[in-house]
C-alpha positions, 0 to 999 in steps of 0.5 A: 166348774159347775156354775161356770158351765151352768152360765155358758149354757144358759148364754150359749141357750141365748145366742142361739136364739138370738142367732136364729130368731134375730140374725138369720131373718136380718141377713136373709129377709133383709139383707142386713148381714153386720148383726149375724157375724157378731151373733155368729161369733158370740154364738160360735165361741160360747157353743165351743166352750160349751163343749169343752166345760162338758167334757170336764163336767162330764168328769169331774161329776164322774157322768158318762158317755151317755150324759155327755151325748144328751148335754151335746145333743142339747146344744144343738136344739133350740132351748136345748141348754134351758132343759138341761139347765133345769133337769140336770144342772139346778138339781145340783146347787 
């Protein structure tokens, strides 16, 4: 469950990027809006599954609701998953 999740936060880290460095500018700077929907999915779909392995690592690892609030508030920031790839999830391989 925890390599699981360690890889969908690094993916969910990349789409996010990519969603806002890549397909944001294209949609709204040139009006190229076909690479933001597939990104937005992909971003969309692996944010969800982020989510729910938290939920379950959270768990399974016997973390808190304050863990599980820092692990949440991660994916909402830019390189969010990176940090919390480093600081929590690499100190446990």
């Amino acid at each position: 469950m925890l390599k699981a999740f360690k890889i969908t936060a690094i993916l969910e880290g990349i789409s996010y990027l990519l969603l806002f460095g890549v397909g944001m500018p294209l949609k709204y700077l040139a009006d190229i809006k076909e690479p933001n929907i597939y990104i937005g999915n992909a971003h969309g779909m692996l944010f969800i599954a982020y989510v729910i392995l938290a939920v379950f690592v959270c768990q399974q690892q016997k973390w808190g609701v304050k863990r599980f609030a820092i692990l949440f508030i991660a994916s909402l920031l830019p390189f969010g998953t990176f940090y919390i790839d480093k600081k929590y999830l690499e100190p446990l391989n």
